[in-house]
Each structure stands twice: as C-alpha cells, then as structure tokens.
N, CA, C and O atoms as a Tripos MOL2 file, in Angstrom:
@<TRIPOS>MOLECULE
protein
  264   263    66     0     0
PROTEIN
NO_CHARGES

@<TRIPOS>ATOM
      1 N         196.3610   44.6770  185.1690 N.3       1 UNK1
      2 CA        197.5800   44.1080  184.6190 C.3       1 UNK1
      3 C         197.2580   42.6810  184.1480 C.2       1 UNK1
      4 O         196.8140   41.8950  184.9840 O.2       1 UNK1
      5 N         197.4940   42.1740  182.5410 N.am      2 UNK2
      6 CA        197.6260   41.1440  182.6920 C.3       2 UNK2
      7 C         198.2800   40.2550  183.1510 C.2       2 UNK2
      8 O         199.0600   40.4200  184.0900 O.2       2 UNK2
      9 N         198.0300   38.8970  182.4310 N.am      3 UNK3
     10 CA        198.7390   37.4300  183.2550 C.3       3 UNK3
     11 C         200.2830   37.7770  182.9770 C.2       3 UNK3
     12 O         201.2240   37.6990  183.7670 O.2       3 UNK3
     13 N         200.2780   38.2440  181.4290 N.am      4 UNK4
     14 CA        201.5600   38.0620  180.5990 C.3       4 UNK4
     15 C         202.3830   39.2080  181.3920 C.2       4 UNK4
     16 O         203.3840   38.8220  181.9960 O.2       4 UNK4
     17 N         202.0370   40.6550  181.4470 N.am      5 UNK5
     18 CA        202.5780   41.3200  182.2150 C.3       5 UNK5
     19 C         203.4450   41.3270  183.5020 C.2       5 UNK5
     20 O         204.5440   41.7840  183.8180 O.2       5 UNK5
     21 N         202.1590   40.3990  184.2840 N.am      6 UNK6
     22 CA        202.5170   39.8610  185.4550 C.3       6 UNK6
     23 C         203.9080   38.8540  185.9320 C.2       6 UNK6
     24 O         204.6580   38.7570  186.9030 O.2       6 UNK6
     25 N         203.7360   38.2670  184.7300 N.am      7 UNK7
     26 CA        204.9900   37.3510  184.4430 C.3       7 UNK7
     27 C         206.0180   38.3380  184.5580 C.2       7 UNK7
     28 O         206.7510   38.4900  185.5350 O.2       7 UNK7
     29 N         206.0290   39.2920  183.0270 N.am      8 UNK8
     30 CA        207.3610   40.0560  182.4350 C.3       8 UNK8
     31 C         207.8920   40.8880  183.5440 C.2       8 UNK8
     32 O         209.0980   40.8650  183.7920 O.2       8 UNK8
     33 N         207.0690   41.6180  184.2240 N.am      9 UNK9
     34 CA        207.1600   42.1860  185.7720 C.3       9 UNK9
     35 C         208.2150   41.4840  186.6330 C.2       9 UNK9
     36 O         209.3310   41.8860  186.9600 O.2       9 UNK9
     37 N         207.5510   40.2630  186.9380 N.am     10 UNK10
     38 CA        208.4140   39.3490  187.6810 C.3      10 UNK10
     39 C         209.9150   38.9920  187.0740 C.2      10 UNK10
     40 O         210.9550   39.2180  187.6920 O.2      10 UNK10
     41 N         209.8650   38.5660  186.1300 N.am     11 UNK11
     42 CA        210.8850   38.1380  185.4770 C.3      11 UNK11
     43 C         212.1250   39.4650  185.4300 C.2      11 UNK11
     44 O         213.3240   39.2120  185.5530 O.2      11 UNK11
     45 N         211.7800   40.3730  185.3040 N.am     12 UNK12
     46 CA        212.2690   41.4850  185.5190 C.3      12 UNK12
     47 C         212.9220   41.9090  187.0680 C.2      12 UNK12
     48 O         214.0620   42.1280  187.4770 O.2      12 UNK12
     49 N         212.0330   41.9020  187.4700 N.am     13 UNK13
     50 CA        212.8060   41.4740  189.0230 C.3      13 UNK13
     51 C         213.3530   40.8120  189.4970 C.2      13 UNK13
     52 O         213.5530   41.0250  190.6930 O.2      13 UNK13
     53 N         213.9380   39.5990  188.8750 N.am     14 UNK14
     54 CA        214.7300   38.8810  189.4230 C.3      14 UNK14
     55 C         216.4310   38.6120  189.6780 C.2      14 UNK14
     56 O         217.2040   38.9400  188.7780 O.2      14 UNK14
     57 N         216.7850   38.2020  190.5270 N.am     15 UNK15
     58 CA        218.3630   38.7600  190.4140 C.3      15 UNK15
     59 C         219.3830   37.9090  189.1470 C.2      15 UNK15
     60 O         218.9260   36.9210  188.5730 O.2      15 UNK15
     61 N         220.0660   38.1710  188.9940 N.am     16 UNK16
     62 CA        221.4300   37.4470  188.3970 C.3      16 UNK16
     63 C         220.9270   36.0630  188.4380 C.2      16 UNK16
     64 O         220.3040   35.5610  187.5030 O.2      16 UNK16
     65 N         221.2640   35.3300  189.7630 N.am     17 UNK17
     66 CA        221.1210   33.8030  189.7760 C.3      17 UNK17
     67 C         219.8630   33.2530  189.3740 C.2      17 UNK17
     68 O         219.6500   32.2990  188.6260 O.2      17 UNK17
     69 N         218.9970   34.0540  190.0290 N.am     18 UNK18
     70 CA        217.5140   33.4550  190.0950 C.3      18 UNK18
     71 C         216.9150   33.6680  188.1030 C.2      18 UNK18
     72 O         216.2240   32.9500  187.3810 O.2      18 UNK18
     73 N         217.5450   34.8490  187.8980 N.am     19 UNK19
     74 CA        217.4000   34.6830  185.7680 C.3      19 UNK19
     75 C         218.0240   33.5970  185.2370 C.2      19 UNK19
     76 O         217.4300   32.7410  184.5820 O.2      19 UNK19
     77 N         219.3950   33.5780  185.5230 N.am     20 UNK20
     78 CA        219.5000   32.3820  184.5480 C.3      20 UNK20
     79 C         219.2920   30.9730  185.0830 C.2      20 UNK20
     80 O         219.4830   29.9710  184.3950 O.2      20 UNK20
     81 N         218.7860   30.9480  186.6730 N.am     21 UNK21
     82 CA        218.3500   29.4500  186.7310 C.3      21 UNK21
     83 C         216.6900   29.5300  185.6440 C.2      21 UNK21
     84 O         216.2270   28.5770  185.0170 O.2      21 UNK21
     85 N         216.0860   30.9750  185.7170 N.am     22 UNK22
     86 CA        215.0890   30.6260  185.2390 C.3      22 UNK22
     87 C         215.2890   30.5250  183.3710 C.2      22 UNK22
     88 O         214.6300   29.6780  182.7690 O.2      22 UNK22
     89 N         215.8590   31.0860  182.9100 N.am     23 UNK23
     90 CA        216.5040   30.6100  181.5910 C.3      23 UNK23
     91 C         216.5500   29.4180  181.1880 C.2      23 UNK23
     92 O         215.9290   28.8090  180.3170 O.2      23 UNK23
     93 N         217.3400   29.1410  181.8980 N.am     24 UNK24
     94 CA        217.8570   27.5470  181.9870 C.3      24 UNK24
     95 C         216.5790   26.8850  181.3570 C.2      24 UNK24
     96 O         216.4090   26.5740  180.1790 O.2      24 UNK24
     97 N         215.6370   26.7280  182.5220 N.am     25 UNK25
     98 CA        214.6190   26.1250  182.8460 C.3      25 UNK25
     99 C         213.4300   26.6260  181.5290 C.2      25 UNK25
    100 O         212.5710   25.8340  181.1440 O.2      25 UNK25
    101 N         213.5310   27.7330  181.0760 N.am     26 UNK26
    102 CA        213.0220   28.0380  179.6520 C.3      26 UNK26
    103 C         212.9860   27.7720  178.4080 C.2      26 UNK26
    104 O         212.0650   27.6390  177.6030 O.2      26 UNK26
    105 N         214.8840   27.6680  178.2960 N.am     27 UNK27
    106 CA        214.8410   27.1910  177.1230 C.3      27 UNK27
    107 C         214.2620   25.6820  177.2430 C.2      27 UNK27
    108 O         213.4010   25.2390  176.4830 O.2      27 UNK27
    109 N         214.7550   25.0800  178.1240 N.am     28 UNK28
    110 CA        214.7040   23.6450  178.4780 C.3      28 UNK28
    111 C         213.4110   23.4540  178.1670 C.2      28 UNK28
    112 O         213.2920   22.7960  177.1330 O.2      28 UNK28
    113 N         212.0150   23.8980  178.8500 N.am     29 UNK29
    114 CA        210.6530   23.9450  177.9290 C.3      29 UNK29
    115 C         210.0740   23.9160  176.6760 C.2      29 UNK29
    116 O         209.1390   23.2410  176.2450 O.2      29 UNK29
    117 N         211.2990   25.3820  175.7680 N.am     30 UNK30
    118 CA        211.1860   25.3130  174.4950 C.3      30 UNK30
    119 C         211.3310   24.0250  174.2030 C.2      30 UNK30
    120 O         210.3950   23.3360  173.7970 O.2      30 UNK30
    121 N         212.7670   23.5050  174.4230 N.am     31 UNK31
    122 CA        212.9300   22.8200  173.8580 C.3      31 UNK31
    123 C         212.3850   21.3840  173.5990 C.2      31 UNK31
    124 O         212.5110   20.7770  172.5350 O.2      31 UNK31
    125 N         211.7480   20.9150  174.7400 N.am     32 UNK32
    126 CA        210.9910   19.6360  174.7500 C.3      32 UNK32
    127 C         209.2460   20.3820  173.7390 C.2      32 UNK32
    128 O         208.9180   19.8250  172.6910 O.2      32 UNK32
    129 N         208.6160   21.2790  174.1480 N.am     33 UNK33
    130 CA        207.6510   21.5020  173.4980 C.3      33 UNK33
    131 C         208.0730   21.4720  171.7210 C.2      33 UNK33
    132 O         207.2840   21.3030  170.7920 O.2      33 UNK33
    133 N         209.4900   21.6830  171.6500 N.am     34 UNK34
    134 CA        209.6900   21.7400  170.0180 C.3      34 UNK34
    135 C         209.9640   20.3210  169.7720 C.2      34 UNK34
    136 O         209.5940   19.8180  168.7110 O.2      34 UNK34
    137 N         210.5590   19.6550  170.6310 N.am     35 UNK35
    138 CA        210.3540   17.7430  170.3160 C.3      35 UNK35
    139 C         209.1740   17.5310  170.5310 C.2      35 UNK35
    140 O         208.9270   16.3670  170.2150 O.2      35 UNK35
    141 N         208.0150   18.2160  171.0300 N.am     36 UNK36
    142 CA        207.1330   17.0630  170.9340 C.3      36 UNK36
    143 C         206.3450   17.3790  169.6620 C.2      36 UNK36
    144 O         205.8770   16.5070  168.9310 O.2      36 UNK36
    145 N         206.2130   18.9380  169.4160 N.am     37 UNK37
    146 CA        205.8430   19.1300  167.8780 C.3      37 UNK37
    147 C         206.1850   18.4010  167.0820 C.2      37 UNK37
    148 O         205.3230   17.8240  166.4200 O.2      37 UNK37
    149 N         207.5960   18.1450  166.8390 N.am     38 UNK38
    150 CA        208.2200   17.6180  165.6380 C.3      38 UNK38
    151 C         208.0120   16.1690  165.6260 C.2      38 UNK38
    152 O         207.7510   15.6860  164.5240 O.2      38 UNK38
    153 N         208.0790   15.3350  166.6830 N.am     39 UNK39
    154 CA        207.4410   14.0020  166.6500 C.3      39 UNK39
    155 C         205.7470   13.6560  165.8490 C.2      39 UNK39
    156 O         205.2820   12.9000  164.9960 O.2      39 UNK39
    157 N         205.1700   15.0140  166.9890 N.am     40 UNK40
    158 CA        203.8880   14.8650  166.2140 C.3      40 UNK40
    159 C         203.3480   15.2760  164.7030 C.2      40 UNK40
    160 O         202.1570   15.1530  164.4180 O.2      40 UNK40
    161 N         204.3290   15.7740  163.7590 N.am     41 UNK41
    162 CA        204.1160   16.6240  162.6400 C.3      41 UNK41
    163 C         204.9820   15.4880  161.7720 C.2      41 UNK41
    164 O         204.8890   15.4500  160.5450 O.2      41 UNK41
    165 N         205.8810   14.5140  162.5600 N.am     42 UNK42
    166 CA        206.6920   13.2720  161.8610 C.3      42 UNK42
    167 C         205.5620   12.0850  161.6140 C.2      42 UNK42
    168 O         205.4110   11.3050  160.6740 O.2      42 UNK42
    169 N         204.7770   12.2850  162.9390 N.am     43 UNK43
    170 CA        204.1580   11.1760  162.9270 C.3      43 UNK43
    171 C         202.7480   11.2560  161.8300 C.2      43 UNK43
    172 O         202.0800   10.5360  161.0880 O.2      43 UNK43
    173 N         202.8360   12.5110  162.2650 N.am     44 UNK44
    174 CA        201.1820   12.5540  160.8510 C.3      44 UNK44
    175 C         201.6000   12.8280  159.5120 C.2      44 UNK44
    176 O         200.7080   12.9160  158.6670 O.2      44 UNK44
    177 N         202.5430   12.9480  159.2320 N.am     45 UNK45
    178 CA        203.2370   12.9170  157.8670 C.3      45 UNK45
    179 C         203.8220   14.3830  157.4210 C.2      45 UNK45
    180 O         204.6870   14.5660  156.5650 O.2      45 UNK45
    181 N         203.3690   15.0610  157.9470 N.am     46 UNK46
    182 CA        203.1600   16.6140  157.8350 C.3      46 UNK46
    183 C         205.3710   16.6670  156.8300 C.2      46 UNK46
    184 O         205.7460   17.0640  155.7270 O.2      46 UNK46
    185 N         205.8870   16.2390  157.6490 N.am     47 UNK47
    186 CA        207.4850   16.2240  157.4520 C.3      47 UNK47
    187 C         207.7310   15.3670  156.0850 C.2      47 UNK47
    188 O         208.6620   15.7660  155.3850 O.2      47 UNK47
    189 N         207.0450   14.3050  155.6580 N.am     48 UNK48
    190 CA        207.3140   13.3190  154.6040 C.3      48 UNK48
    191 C         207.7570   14.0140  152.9590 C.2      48 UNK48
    192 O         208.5470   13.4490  152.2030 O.2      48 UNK48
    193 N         207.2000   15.0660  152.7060 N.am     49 UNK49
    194 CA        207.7730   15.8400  151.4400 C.3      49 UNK49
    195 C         209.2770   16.3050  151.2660 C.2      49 UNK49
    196 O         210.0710   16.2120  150.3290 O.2      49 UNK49
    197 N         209.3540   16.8440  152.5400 N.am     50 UNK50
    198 CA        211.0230   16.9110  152.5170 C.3      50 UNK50
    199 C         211.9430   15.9450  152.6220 C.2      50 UNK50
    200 O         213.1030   16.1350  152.2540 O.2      50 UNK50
    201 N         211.3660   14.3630  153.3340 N.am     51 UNK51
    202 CA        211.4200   13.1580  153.0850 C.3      51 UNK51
    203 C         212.0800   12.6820  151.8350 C.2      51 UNK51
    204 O         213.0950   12.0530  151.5370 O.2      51 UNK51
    205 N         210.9570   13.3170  151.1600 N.am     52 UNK52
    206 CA        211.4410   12.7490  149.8100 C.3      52 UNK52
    207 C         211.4730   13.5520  148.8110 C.2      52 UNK52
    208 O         211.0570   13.0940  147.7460 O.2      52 UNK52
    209 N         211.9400   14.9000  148.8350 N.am     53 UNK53
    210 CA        212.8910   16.0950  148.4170 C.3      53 UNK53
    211 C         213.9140   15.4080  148.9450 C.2      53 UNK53
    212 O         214.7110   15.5860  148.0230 O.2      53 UNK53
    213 N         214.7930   14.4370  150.1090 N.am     54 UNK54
    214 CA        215.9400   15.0900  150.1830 C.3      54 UNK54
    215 C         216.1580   13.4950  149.2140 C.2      54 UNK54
    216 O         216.4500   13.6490  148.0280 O.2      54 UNK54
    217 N         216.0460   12.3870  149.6120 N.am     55 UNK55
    218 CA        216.1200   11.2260  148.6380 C.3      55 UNK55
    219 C         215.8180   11.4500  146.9810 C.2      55 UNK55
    220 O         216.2790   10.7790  146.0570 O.2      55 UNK55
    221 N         215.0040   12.4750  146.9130 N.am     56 UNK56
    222 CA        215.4060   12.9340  145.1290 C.3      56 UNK56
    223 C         216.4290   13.4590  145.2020 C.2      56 UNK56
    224 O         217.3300   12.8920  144.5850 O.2      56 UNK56
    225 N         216.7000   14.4010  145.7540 N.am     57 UNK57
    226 CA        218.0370   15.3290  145.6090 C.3      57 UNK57
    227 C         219.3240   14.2380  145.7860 C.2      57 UNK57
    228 O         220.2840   14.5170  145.0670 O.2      57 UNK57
    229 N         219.4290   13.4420  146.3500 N.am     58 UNK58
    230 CA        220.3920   12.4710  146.7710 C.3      58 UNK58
    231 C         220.5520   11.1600  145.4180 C.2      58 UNK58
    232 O         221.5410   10.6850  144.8590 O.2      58 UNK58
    233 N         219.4860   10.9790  145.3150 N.am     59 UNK59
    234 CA        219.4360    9.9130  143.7800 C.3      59 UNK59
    235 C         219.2010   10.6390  142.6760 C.2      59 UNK59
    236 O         218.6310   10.0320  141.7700 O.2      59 UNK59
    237 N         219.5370   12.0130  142.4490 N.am     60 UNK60
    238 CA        219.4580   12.6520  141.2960 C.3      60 UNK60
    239 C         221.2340   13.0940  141.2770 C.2      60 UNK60
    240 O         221.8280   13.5960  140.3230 O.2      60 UNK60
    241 N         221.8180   12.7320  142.6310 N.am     61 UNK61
    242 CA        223.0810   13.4620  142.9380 C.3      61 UNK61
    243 C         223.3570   14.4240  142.8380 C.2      61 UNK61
    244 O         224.2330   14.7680  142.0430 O.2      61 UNK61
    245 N         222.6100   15.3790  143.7350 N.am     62 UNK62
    246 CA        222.6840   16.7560  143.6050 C.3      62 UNK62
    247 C         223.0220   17.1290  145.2170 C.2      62 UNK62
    248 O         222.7660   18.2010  145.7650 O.2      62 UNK62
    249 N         223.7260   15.8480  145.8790 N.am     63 UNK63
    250 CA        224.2960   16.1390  147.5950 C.3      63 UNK63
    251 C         225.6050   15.7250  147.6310 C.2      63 UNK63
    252 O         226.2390   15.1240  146.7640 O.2      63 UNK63
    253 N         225.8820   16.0290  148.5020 N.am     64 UNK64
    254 CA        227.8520   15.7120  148.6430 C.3      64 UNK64
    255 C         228.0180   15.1370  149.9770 C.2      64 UNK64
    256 O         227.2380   15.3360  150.9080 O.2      64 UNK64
    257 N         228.9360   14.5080  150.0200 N.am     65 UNK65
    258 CA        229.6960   13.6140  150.8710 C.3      65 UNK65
    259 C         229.8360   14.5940  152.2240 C.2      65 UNK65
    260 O         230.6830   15.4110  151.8630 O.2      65 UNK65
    261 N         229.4960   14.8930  153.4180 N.am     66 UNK66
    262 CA        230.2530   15.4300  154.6570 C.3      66 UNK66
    263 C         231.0990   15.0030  155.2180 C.2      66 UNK66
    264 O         231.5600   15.6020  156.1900 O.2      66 UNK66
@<TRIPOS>BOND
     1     1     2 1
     2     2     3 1
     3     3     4 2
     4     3     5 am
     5     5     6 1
     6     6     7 1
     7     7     8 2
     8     7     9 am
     9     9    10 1
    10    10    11 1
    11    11    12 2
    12    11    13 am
    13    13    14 1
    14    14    15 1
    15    15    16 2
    16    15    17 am
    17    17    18 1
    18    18    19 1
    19    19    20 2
    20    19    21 am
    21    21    22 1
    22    22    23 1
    23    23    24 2
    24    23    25 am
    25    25    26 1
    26    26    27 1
    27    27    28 2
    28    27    29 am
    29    29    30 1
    30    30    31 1
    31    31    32 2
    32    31    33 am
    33    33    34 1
    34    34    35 1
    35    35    36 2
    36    35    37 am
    37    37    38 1
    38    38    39 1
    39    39    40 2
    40    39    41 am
    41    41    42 1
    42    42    43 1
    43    43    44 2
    44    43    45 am
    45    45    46 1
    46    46    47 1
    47    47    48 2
    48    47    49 am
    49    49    50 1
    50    50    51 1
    51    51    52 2
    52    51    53 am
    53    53    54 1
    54    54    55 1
    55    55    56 2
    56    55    57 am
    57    57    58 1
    58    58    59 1
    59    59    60 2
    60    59    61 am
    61    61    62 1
    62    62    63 1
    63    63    64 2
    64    63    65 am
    65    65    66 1
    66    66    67 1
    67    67    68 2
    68    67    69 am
    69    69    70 1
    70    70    71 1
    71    71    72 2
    72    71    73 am
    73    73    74 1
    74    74    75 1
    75    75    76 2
    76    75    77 am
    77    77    78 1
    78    78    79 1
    79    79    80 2
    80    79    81 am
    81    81    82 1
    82    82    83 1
    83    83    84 2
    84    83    85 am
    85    85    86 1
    86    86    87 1
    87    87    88 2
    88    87    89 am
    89    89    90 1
    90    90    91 1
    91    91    92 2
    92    91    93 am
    93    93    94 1
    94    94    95 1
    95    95    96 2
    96    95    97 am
    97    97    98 1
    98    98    99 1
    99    99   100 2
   100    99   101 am
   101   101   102 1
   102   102   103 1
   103   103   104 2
   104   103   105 am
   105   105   106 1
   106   106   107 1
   107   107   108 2
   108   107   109 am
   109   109   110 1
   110   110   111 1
   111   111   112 2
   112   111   113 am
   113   113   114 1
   114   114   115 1
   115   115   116 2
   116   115   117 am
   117   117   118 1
   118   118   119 1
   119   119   120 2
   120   119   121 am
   121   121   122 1
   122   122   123 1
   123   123   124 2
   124   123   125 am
   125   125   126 1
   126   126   127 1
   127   127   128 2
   128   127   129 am
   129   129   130 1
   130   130   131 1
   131   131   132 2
   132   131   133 am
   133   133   134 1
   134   134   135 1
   135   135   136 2
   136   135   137 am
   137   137   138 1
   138   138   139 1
   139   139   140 2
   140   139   141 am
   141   141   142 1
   142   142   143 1
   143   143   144 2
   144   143   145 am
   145   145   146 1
   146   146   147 1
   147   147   148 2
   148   147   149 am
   149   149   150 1
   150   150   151 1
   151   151   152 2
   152   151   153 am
   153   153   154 1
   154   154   155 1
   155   155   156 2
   156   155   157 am
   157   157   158 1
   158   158   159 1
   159   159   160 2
   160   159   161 am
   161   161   162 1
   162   162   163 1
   163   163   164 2
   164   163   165 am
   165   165   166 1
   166   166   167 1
   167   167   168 2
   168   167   169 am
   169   169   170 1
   170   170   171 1
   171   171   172 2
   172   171   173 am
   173   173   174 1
   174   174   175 1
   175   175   176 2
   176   175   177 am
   177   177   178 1
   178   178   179 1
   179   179   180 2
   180   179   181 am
   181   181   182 1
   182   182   183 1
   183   183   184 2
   184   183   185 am
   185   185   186 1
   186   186   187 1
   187   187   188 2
   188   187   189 am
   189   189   190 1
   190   190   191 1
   191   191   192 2
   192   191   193 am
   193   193   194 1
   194   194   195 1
   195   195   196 2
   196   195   197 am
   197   197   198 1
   198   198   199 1
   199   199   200 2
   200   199   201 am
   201   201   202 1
   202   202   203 1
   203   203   204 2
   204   203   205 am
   205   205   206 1
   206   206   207 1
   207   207   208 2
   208   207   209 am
   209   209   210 1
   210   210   211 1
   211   211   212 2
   212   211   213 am
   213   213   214 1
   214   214   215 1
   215   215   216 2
   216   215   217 am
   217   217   218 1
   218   218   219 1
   219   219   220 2
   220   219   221 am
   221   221   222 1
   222   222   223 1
   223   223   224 2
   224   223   225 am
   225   225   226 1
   226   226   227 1
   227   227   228 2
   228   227   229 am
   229   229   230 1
   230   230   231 1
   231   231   232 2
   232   231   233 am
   233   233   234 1
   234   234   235 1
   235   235   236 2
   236   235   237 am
   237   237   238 1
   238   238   239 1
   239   239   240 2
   240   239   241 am
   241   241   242 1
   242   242   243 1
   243   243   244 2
   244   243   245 am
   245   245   246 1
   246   246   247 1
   247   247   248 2
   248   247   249 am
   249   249   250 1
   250   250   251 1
   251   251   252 2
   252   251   253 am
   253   253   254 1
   254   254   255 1
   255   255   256 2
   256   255   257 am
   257   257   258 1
   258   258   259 1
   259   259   260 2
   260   259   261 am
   261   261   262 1
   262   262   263 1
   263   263   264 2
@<TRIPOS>SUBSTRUCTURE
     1 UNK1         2 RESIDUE 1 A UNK
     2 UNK2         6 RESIDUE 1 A UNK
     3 UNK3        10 RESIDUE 1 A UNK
     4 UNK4        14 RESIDUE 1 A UNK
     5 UNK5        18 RESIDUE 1 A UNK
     6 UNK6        22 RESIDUE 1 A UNK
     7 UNK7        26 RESIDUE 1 A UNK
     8 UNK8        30 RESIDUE 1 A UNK
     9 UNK9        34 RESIDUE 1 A UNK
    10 UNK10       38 RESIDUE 1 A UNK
    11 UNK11       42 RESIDUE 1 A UNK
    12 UNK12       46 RESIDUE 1 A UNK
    13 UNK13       50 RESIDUE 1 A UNK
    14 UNK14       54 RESIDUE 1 A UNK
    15 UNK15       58 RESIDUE 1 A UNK
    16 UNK16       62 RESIDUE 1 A UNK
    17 UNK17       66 RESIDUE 1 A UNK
    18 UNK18       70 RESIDUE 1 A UNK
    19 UNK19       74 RESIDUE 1 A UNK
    20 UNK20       78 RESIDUE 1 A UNK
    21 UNK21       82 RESIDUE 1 A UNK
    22 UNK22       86 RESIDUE 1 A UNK
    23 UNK23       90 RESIDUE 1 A UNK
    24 UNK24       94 RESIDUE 1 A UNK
    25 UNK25       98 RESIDUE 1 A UNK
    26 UNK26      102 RESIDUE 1 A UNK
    27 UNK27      106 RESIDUE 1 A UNK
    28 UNK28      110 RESIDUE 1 A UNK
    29 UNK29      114 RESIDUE 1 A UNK
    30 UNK30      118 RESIDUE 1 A UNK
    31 UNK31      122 RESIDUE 1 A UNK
    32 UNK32      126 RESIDUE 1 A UNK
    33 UNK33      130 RESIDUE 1 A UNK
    34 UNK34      134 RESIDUE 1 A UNK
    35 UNK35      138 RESIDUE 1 A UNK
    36 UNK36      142 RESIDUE 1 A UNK
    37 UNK37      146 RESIDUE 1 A UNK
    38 UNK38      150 RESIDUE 1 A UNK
    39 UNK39      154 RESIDUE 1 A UNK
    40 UNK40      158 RESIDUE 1 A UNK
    41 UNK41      162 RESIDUE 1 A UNK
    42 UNK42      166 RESIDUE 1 A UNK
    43 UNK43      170 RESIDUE 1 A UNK
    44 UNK44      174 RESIDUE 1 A UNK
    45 UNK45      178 RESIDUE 1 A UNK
    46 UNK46      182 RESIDUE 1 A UNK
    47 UNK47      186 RESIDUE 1 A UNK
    48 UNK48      190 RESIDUE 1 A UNK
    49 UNK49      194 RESIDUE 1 A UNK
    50 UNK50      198 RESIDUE 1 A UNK
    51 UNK51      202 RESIDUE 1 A UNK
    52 UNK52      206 RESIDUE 1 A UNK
    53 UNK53      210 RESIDUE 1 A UNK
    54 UNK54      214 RESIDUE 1 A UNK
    55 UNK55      218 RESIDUE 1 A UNK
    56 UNK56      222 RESIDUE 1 A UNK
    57 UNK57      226 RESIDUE 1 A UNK
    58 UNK58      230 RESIDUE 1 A UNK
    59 UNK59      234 RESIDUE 1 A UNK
    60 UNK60      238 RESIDUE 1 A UNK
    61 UNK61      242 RESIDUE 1 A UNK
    62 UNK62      246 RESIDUE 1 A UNK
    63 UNK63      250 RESIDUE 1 A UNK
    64 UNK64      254 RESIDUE 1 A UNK
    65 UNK65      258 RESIDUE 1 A UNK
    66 UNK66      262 RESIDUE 1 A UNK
C-alpha cells in the first residue's frame, strides 16, 4: 500500500468530528501554500503582464466603476 493510500484509508475512517476538524485544517494548508506561491510568482515578476493588461485596459477605458 502506498503512502497516498495510506492516508486516503485513514481519512476514510474517520468520524464526523474528527473529518471536518481535519478539513478545516486542509483547506487552511491549501490555503497558505497558495499565498505563499502567489507572493513568490509576485515577487519574481511572473504576475507583472496582467499588471499591465489590467492598467491598459483601465487607460484605454475599457473597465467600469464597481
């Protein structure tokens, strides 16, 4: 059996409370691992084209007021 298995196994067995504390605690992972991507993909420029796609689109006036 693999590692991954081993996990899905477990995870599977677990009751009501003990899933969504572990949920919880999952997304909560996603979610910092997806801030730290996006910091690091801000910081190396990787993000800067859409940067300045959205400032053309905005000084060409092709955005609207929210």
């Amino acid at each position: 059996m693999t590692k991954l298995e081993q996990i899905e196994k477990s995870i599977a067995e677990l009751n009501k409370q003990e899933f969504e504390a572990f949920s919880a605690w999952f997304e909560a992972l996603q979610a910092e691992r997806w801030d730290r991507q996006m910091e690091k993909d801000a910081v190396s420029g990787k993000l800067d084209h859409l940067a300045e796609k959205a400032f053309a689109d905005f000084h060409a006036g092709k955005t609207k007021r929210l």
